[in-house]
MDAnalysis code that builds the backbone (N, CA, C; Angstrom):
import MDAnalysis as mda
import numpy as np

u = mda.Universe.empty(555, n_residues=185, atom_resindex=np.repeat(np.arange(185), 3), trajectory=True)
u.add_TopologyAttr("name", ["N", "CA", "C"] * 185)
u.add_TopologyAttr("resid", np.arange(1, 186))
u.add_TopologyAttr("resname", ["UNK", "UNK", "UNK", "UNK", "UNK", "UNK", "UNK", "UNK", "UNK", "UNK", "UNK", "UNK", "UNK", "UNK", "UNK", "UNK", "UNK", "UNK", "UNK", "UNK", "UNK", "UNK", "UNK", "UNK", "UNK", "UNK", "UNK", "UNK", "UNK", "UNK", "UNK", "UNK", "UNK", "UNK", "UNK", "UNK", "UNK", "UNK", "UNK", "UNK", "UNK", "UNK", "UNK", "UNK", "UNK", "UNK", "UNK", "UNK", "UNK", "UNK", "UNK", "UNK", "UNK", "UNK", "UNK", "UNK", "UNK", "UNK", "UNK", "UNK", "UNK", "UNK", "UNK", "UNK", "UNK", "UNK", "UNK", "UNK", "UNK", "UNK", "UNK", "UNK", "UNK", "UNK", "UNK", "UNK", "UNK", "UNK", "UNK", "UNK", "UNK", "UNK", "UNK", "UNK", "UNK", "UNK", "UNK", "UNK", "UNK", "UNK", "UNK", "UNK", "UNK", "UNK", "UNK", "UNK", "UNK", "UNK", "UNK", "UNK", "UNK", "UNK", "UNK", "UNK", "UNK", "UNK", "UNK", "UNK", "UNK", "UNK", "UNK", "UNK", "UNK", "UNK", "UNK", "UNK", "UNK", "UNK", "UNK", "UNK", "UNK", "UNK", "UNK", "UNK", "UNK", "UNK", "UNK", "UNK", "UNK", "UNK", "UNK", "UNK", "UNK", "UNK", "UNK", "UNK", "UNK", "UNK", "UNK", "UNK", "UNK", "UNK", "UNK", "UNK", "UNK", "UNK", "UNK", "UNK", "UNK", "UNK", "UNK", "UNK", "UNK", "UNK", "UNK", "UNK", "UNK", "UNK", "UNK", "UNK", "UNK", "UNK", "UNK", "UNK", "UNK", "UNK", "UNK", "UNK", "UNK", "UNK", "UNK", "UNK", "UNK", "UNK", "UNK", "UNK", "UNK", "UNK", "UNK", "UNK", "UNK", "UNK", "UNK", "UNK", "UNK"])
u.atoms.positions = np.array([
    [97.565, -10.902, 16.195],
    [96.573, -11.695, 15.494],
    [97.120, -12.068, 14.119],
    [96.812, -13.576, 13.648],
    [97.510, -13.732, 12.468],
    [96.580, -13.799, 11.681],
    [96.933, -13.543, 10.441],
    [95.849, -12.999, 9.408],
    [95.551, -14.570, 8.736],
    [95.087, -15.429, 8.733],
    [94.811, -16.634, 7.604],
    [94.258, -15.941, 5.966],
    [95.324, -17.140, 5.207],
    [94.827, -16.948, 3.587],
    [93.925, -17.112, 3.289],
    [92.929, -16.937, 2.429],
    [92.160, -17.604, 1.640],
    [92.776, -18.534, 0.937],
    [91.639, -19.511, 0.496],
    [91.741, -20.266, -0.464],
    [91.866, -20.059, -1.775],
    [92.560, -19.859, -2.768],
    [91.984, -19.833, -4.454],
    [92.067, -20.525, -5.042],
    [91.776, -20.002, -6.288],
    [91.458, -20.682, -7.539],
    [93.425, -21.872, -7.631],
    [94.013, -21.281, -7.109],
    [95.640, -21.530, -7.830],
    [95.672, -22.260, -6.949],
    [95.024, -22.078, -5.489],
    [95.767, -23.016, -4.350],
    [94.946, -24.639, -5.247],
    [93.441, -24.906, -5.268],
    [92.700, -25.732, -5.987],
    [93.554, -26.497, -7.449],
    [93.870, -25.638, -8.483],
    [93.742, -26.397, -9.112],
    [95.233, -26.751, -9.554],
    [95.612, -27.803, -9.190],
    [97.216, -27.397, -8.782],
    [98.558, -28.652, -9.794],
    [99.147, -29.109, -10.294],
    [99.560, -30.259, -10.762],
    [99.444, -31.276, -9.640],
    [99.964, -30.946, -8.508],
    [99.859, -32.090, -7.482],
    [98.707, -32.378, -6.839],
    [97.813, -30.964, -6.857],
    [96.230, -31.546, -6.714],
    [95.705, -33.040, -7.231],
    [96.221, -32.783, -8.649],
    [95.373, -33.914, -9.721],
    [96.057, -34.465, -9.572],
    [97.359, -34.800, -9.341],
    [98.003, -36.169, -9.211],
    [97.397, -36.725, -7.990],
    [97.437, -36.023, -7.111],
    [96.320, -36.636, -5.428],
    [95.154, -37.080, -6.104],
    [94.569, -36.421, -6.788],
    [92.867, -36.642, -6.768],
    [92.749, -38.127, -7.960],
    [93.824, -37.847, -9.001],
    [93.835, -39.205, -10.022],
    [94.215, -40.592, -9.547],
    [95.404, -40.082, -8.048],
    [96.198, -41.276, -7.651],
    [94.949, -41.937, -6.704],
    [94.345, -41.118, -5.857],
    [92.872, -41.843, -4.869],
    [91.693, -42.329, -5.897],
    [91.634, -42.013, -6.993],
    [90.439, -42.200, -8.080],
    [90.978, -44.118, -8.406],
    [92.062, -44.152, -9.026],
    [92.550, -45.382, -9.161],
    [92.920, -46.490, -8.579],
    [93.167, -45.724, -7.199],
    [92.994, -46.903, -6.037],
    [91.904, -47.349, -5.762],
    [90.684, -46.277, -5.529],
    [89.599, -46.848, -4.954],
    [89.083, -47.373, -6.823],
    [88.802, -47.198, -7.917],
    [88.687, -48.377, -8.369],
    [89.149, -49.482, -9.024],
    [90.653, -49.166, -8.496],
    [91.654, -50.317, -8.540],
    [90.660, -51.235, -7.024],
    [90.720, -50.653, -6.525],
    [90.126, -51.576, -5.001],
    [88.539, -52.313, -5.362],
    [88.158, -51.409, -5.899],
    [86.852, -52.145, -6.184],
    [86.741, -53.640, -6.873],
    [87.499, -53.655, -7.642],
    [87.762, -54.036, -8.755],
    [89.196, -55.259, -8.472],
    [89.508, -55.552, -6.947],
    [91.070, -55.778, -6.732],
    [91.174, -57.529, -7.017],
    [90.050, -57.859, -7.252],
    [90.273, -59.516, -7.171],
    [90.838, -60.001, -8.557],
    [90.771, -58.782, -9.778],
    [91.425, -58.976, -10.914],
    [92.436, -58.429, -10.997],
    [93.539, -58.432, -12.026],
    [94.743, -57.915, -12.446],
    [94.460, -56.475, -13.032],
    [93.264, -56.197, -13.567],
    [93.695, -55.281, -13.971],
    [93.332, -53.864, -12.693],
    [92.348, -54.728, -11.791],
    [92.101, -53.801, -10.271],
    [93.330, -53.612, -9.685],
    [94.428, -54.589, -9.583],
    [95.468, -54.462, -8.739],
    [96.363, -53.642, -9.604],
    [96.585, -53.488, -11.054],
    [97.500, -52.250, -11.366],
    [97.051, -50.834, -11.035],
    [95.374, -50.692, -11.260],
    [95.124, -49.978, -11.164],
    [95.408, -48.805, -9.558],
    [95.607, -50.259, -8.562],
    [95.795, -50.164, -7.320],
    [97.471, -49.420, -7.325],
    [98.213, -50.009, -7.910],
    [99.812, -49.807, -8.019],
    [100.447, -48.726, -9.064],
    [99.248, -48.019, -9.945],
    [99.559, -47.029, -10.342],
    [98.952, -45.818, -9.292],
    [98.030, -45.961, -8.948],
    [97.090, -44.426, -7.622],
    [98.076, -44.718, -6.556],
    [98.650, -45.985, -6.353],
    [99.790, -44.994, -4.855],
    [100.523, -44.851, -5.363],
    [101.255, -45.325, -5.958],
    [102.643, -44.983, -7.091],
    [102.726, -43.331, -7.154],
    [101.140, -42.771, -7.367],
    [100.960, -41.744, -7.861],
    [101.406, -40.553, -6.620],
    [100.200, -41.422, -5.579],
    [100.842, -40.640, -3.946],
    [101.964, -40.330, -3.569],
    [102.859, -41.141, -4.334],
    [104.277, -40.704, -3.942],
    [105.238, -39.627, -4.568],
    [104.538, -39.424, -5.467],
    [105.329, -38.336, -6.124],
    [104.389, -36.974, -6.035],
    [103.346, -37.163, -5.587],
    [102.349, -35.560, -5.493],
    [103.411, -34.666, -4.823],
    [103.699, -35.283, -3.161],
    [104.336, -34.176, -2.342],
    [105.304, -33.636, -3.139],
    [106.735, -34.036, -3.891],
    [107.598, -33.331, -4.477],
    [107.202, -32.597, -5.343],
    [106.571, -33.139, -6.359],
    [105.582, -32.161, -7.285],
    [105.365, -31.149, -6.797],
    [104.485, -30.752, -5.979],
    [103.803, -29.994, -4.651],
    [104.711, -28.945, -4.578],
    [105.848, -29.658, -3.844],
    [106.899, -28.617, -3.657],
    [107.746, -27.699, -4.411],
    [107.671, -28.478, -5.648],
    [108.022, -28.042, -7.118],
    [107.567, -26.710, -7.896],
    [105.718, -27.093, -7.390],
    [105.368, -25.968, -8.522],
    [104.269, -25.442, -7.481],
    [103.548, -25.748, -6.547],
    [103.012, -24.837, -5.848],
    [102.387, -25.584, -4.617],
    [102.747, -25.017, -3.186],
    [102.192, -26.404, -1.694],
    [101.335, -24.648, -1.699],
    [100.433, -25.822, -0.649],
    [99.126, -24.837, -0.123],
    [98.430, -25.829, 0.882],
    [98.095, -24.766, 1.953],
    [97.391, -25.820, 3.185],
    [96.058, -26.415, 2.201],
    [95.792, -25.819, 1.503],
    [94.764, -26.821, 0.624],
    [94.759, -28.092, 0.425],
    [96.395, -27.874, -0.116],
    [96.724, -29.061, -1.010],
    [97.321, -30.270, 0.307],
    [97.812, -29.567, 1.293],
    [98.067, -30.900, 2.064],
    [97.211, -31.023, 2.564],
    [95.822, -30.534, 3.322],
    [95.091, -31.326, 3.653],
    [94.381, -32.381, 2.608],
    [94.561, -32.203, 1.177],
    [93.290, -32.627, 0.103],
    [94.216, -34.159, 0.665],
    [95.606, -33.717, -0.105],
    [96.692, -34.928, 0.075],
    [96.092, -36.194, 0.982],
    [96.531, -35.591, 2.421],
    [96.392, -36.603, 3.515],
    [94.962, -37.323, 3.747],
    [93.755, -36.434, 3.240],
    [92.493, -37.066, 3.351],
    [92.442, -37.822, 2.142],
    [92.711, -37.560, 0.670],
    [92.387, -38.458, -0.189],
    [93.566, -39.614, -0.126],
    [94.944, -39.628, 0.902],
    [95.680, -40.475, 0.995],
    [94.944, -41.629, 1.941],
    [94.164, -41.282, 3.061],
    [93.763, -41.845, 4.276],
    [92.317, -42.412, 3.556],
    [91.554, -41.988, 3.184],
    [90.334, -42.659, 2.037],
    [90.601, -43.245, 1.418],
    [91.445, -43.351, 0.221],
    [92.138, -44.162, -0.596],
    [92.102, -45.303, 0.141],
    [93.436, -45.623, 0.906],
    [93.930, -46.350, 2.084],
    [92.674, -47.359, 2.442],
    [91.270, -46.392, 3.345],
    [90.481, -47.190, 3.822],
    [90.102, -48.136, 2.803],
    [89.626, -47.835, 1.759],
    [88.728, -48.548, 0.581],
    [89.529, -49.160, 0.269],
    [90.631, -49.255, 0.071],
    [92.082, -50.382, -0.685],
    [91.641, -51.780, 0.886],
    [91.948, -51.242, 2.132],
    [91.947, -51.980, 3.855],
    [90.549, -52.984, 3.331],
    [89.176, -52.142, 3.013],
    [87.712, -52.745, 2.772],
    [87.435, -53.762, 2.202],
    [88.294, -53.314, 0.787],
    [88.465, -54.280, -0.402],
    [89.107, -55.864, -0.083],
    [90.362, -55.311, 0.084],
    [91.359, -56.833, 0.567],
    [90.760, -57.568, 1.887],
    [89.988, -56.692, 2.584],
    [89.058, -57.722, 3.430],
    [87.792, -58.567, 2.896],
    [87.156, -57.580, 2.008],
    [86.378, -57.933, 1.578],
    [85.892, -59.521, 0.638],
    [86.982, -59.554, -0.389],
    [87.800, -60.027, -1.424],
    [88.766, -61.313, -0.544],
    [89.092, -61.189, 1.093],
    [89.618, -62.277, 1.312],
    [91.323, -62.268, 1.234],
    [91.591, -61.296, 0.257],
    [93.026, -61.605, -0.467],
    [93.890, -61.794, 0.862],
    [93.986, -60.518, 1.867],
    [94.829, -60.637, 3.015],
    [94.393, -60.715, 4.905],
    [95.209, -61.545, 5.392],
    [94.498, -62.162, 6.922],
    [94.411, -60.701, 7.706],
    [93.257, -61.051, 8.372],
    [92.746, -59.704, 9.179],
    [93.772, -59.217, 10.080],
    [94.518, -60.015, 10.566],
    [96.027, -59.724, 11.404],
    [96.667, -58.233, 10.642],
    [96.592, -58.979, 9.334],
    [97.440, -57.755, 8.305],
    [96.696, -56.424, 8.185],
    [95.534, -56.706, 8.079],
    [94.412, -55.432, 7.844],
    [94.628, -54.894, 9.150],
    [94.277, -55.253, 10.117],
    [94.420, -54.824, 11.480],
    [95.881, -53.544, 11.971],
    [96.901, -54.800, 11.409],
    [98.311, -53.705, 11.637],
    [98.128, -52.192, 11.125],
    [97.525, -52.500, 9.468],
    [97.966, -51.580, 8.918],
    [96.946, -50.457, 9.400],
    [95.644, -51.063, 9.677],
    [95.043, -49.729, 10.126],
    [95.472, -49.025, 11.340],
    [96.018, -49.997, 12.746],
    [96.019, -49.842, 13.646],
    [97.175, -48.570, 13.305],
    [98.836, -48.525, 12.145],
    [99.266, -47.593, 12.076],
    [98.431, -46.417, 11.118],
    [97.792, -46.706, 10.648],
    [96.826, -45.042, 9.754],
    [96.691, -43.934, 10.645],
    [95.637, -45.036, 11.546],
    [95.380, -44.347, 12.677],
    [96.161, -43.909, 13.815],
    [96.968, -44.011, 14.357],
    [98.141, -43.790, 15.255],
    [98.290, -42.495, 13.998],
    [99.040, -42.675, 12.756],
    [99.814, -41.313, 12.369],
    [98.289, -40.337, 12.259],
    [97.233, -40.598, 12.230],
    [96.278, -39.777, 11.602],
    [95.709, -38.784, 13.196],
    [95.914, -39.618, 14.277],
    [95.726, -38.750, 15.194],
    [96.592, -37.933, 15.847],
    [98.309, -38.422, 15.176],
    [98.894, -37.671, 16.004],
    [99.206, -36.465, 15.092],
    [98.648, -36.651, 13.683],
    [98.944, -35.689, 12.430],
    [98.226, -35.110, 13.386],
    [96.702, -35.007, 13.618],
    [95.380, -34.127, 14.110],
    [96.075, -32.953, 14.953],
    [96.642, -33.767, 15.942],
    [97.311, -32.777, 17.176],
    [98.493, -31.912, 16.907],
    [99.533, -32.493, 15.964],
    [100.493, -31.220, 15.248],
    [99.997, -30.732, 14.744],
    [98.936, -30.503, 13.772],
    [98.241, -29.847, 13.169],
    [97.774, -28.632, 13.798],
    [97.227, -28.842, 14.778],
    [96.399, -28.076, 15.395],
    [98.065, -27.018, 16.361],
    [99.318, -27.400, 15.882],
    [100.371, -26.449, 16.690],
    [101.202, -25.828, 15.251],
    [101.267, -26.512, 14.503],
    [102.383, -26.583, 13.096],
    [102.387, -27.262, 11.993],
    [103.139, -26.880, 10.631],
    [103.083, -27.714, 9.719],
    [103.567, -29.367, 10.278],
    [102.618, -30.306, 9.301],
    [103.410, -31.512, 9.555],
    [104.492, -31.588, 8.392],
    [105.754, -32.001, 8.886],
    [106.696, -32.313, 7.757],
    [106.241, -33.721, 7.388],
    [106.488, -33.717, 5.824],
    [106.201, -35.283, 5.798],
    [107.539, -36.548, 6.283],
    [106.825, -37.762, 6.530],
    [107.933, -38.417, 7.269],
    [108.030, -39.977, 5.609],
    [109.685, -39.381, 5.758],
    [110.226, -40.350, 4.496],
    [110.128, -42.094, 5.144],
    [110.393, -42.082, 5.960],
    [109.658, -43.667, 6.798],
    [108.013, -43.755, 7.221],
    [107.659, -42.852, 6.839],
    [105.814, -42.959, 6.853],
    [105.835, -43.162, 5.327],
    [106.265, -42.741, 4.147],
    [106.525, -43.021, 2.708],
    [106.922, -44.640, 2.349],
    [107.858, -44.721, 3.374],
    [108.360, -46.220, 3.063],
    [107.549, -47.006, 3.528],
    [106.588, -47.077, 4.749],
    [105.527, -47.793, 5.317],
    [103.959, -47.989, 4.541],
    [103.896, -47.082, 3.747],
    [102.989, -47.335, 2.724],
    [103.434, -48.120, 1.780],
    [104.541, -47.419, 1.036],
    [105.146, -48.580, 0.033],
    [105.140, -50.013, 0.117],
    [105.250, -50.196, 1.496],
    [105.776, -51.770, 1.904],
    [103.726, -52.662, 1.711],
    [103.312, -51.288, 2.574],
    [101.940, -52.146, 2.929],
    [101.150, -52.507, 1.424],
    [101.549, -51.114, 0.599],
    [100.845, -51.231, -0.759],
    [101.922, -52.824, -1.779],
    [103.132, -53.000, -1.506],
    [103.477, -53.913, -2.764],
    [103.585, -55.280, -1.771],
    [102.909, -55.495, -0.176],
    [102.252, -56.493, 0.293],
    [101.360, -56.734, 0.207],
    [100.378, -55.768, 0.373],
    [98.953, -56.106, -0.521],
    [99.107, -56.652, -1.868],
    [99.899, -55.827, -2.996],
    [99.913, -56.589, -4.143],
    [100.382, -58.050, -4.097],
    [101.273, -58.559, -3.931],
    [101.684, -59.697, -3.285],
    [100.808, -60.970, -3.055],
    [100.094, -60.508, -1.729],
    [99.244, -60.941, -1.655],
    [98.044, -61.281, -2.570],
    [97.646, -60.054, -3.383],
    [96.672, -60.406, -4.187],
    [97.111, -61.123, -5.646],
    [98.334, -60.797, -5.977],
    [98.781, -61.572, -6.720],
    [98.780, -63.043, -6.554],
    [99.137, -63.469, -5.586],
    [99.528, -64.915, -4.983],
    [98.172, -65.636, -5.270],
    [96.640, -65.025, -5.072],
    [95.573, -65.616, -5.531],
    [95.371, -66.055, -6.230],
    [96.603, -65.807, -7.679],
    [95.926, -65.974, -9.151],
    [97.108, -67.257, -9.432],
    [97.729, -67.599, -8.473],
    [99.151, -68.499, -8.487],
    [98.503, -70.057, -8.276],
    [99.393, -70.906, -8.295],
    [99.490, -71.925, -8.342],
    [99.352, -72.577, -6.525],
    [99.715, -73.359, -5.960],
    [100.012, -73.599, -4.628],
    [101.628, -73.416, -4.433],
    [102.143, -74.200, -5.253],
    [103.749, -73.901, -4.516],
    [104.490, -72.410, -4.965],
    [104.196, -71.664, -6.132],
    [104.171, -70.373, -5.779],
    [103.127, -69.393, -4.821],
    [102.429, -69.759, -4.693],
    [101.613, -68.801, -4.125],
    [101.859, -69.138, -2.740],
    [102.368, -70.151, -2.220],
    [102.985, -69.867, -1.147],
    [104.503, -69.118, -0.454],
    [105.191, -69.486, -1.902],
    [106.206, -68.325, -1.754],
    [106.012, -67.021, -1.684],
    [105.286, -66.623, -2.641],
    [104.965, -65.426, -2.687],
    [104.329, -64.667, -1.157],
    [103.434, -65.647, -0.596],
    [102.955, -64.995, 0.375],
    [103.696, -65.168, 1.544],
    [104.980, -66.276, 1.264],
    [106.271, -65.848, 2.945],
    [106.591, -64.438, 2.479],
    [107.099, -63.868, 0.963],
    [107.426, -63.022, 0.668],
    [106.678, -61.863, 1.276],
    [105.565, -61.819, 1.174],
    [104.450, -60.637, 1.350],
    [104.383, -60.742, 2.866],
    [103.905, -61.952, 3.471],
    [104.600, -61.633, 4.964],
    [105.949, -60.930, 5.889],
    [106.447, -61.169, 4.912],
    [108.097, -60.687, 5.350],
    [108.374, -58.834, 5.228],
    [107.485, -58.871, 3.779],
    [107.689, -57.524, 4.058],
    [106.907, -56.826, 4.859],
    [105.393, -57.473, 5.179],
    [104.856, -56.722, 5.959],
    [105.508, -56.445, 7.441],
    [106.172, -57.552, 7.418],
    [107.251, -57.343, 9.116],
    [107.862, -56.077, 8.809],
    [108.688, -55.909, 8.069],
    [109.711, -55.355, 7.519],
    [108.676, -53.715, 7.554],
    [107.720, -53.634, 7.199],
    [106.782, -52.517, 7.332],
    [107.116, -52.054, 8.987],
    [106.918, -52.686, 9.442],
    [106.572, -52.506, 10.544],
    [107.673, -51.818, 11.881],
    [108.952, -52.247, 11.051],
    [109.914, -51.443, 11.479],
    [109.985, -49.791, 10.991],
    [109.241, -49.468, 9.259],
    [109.585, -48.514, 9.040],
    [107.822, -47.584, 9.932],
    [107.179, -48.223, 10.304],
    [106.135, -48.124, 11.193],
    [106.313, -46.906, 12.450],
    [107.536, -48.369, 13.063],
    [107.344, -47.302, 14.466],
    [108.403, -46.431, 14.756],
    [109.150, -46.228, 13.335],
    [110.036, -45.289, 12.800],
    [109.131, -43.847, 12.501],
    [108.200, -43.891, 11.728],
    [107.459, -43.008, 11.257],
    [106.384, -42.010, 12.841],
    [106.367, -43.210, 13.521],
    [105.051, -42.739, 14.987],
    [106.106, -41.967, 15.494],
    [108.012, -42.661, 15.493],
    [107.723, -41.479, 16.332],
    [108.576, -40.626, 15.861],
    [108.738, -40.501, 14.853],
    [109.208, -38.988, 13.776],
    [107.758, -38.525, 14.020],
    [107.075, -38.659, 14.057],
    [106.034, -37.925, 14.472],
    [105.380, -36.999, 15.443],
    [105.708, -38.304, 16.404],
    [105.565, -38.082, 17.814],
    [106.762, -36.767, 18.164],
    [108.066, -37.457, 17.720],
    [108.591, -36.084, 18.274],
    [108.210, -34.874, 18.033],
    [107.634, -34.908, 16.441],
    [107.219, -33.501, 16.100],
    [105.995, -32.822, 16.980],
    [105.152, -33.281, 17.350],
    [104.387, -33.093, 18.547],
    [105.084, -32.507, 19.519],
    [105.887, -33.077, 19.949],
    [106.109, -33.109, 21.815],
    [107.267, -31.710, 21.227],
    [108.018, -31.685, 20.159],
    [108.351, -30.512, 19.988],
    [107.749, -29.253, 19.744],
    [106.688, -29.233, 19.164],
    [105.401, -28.606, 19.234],
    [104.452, -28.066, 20.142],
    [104.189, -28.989, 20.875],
    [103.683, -28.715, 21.971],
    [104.577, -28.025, 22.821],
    [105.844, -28.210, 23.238],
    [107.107, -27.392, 23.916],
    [107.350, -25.643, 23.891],
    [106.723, -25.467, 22.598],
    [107.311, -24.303, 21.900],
    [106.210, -23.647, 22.038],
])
């Protein structure tokens, strides 16, 4: 029988805690807020932020606390940023669609390693946010443009979202394998 930790006070209040909890605070009202410039930095500083929690994390203290807080205030964040840019118009539902269609793919197959082993994080699930977050900006930038830039801008923002999409089904199945290795064992 394996003994599970408690939770404490140290696992809670953690440097990479608050970088998670400040980086989802600024997205969602960077998102609220995304049809202006100063919503969309706000947007590009809270994931900016996501990306450096995990090393942090690893730095000065990880705790199943802290990765679950991580991945749920990463995946919330996420939705309300998806809500917004629909909401607001900025990007075609095609795009909203992809990106949720991968959240979800990694969020259920996180569910099921979970339930066998740690998930390692995947450095092409890192790069697939990056891409989706400075295509969204892109995109919402391009609103405040002219016509003949703002159409560049948005082949640009299209392109990378392709370009996402390779580091996409890179990430499902660094994933996936971790599963099916998981499940094996």
């Amino acid at each position: 029988m394996t003994r599970q930790r408690s939770i404490g006070y140290s696992d809670i209040f953690t440097p990479a805690n608050l970088i998670t909890l400040l980086g989802a605070a600024l997205t969602v009202i960077g998102a609220l807020h995304f049809y202006a410039i100063s919503g969309l930095l706000c947007v590009i500083v809270g994931r900016t932020l996501d990306l450096i929690d995990g090393p942090v994390a690893r730095r000065t203290h990880t705790s199943q606390f802290g990765a679950i807080f991580d991945a749920t205030a990463d995946k919330l964040a996420g939705l309300v940023l998806l809500f917004a840019v629909y909401h607001y118009k900025i990007v075609s539902i095609v795009v909203i669609a992809l990106i949720f269609a991968y959240h979800l793919a990694v969020s259920v197959i996180n569910v099921l390693i979970k339930t066998k082993v740690d998930v390692r994080t995947s450095t092409a699930g890192k790069a697939t946010m990056f891409l989706h977050v400075v295509s969204i900006s892109l995109f919402a930038i391009s609103i405040h443009l002219h016509p003949p830039e703002r159409s560049w801008l948005t082949i640009i923002a299209a392109l990378i979202v392709v370009l996402s999409l390779w580091f996409a089904q890179k990430s499902i199945r660094e994933y996936t394998h971790q599963y099916l290795k998981s499940a094996s064992s």
